[in-house]
KEPA-602264 format. One line per 4 residues: for each residue x, z, y of N, C-alpha, C, CB. Coordinates in pm, 1 decimal. Each point is the difference from the previous one (the first is absolute). Glycine has a CB too. Layout:
// KEPA-602264
X/Z/Y/X/Z/Y/X/Z/Y/X/Z/Y; ...;
//
This chain:
// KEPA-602264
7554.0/805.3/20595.2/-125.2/73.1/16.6/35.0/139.5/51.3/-116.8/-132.5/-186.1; 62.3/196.9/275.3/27.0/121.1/70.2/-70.1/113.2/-137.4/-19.9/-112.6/318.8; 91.4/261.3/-256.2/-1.7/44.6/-122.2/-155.1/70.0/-4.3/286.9/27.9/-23.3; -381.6/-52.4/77.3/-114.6/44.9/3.2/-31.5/-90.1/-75.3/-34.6/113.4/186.4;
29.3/-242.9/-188.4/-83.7/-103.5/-40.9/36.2/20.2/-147.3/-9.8/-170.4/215.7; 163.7/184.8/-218.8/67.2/18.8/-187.6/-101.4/88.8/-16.9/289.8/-8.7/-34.6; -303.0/138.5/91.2/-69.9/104.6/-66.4/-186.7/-26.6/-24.9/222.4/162.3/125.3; -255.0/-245.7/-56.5/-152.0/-59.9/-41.4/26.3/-101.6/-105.9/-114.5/22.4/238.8;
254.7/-117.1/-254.8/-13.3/-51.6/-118.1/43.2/93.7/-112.2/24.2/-212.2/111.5; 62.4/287.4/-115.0/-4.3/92.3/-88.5/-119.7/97.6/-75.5/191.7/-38.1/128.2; -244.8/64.8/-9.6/-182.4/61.4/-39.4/-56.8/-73.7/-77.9/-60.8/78.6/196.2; 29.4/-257.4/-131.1/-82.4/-66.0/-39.7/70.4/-31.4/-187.7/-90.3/-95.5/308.8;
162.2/122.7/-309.7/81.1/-45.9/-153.3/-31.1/146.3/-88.6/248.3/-181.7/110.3; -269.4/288.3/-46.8/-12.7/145.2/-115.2/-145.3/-39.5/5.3/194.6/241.3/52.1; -273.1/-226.1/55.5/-149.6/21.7/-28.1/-66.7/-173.7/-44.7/-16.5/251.8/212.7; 53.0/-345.2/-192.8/-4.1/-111.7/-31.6/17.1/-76.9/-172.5/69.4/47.8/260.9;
22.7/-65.5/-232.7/81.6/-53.8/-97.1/25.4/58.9/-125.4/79.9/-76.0/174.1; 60.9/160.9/-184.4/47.8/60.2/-102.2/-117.5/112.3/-50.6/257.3/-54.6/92.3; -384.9/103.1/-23.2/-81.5/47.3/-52.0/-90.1/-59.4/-97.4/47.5/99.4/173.6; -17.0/-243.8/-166.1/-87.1/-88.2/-85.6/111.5/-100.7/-70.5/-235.2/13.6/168.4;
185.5/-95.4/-236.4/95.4/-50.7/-68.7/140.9/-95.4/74.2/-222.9/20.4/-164.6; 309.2/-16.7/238.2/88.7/-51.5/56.3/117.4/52.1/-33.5/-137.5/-53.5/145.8; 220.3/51.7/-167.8/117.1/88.9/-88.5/137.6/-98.0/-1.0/-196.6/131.1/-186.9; 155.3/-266.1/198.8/155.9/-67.2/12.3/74.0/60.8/164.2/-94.1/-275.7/-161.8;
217.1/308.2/104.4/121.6/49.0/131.0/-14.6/-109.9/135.0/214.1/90.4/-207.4; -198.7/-204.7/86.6/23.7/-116.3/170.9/-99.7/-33.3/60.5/159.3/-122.5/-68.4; -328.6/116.2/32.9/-66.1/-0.4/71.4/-34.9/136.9/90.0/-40.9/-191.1/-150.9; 37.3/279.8/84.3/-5.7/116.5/65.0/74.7/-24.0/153.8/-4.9/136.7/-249.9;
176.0/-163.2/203.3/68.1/36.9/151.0/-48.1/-137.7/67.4/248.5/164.1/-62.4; -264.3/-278.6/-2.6/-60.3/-81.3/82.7/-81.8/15.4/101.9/36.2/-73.5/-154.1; -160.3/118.1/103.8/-132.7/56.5/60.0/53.7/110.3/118.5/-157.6/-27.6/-251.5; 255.0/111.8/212.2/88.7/79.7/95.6/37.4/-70.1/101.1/78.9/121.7/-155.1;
22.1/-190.1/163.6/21.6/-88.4/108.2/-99.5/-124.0/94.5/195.1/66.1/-151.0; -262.2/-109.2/114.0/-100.5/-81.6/90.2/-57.8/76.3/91.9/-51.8/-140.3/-162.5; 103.7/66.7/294.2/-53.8/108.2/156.4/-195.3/-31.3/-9.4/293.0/-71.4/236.2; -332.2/92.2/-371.1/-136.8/-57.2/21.9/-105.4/-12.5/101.2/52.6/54.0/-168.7;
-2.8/80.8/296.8/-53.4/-13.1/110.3/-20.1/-128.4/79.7/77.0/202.4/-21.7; 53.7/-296.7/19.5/11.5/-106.8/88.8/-69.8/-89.0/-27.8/177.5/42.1/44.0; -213.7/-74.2/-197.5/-94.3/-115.6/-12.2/-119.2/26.5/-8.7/137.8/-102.9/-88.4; -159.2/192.0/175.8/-171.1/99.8/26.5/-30.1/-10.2/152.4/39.4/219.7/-192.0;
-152.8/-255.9/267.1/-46.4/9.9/153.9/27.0/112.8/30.0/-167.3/-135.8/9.1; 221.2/159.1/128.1/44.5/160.2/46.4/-138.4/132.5/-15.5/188.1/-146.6/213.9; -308.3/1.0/-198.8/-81.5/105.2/-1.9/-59.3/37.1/-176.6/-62.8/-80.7/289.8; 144.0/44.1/-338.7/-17.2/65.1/-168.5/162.6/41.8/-22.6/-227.9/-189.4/-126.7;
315.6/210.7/202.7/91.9/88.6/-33.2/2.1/132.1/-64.6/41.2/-119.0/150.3; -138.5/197.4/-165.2/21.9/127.0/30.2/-97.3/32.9/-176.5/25.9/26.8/365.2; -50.0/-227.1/-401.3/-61.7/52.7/-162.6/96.6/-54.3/-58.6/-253.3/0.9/-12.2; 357.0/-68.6/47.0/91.2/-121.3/-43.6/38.8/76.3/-159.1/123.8/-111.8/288.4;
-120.9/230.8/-286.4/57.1/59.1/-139.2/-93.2/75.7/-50.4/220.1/9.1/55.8; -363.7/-72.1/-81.9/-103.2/44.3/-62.9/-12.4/-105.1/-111.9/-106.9/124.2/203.1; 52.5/-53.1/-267.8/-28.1/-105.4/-169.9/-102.9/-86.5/34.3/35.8/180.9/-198.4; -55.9/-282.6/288.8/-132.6/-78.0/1.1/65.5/-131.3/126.0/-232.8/255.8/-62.4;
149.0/-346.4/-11.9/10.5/-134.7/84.2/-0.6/4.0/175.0/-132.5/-93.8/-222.1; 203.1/92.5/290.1/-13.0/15.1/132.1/-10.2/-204.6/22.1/167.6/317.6/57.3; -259.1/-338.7/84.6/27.9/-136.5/44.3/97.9/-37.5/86.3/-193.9/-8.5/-36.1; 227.3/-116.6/57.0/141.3/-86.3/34.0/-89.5/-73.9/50.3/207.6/5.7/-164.0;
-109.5/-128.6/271.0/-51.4/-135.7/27.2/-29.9/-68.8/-55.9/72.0/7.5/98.5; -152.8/-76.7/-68.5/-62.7/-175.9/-44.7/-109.5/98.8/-86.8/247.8/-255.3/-40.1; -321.5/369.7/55.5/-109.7/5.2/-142.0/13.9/54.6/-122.0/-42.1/-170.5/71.9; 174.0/224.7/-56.9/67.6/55.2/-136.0/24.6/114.1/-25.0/82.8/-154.2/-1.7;
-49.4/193.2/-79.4/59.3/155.3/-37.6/93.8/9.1/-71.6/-173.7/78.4/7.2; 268.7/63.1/38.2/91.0/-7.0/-70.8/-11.0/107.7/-136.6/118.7/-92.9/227.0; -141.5/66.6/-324.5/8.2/46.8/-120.3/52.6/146.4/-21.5/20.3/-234.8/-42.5; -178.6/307.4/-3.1/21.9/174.0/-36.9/177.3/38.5/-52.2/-305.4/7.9/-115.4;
407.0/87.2/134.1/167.3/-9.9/-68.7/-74.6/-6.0/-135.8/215.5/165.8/160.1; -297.3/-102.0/-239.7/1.1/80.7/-115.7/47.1/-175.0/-55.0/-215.7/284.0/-4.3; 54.6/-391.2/23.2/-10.5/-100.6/-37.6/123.2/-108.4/3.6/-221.6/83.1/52.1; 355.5/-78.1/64.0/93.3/-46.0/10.3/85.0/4.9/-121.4/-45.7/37.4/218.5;
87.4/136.5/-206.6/57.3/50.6/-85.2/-10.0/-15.0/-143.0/-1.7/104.6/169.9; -136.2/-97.5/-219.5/-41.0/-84.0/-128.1/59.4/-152.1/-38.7/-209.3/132.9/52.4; 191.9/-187.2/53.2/-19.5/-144.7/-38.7/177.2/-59.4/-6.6/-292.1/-31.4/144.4; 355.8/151.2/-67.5/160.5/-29.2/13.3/29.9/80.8/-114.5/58.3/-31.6/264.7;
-96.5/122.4/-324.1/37.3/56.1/-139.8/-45.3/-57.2/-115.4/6.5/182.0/100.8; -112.9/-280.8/-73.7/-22.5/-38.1/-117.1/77.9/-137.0/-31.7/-219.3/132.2/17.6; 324.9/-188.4/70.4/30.0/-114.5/-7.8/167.5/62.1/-60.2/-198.1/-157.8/211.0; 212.2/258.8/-250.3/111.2/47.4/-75.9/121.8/-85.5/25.8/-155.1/88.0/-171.8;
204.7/-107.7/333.0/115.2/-79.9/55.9/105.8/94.4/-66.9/-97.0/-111.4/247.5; 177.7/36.5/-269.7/192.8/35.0/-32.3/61.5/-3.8/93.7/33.0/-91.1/-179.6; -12.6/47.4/317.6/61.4/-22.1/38.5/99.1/-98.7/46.6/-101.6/145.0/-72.4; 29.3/-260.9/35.8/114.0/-108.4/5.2/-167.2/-171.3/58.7/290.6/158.2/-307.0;
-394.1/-57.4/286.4/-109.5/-109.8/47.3/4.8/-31.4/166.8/-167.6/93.8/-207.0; 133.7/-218.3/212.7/-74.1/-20.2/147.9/-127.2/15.2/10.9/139.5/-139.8/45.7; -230.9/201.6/39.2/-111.6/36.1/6.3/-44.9/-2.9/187.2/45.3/145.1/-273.5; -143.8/-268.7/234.3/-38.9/8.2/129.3/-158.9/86.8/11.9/157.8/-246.2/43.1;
//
């Protein structure tokens, strides 16, 4: 991820995230690393690291981070799971 984009995921994780309840390390840098831009239409690039559902192909959307981030913290992985 180019270092602009780190720095919008970095934003999106202070004003996002760790401002609300998200606090595990590995999801945190998780959420850090996903180029979340790419699995966003070019022409919703520029919200790709906003807290809210942007749409995808086939009819879909890709899921607000906050709500990601929840749902990957609440599944309290160790480290040793497969998770599709």
């Amino acid at each position: 991820m180019t270092s602009a984009r780190t720095g919008e995921a970095q934003q999106m994780i202070r004003r996002d995230l760790r401002g609300r309840d998200i606090d595990c390390p590995r999801v945190l840098a998780a959420m850090e690393c996903v180029p979340r831009h790419q699995f966003v239409s070019p022409t919703d690039d520029k919200n790709a690291y906003e807290d809210r559902a942007l749409p995808i192909d086939c009819e879909q959307t890709i899921s607000q981070p906050y709500m990601v981030a929840l749902m990957t913290q609440a599944l309290q992985l160790q480290g040793d799971e497969t998770v599709l």
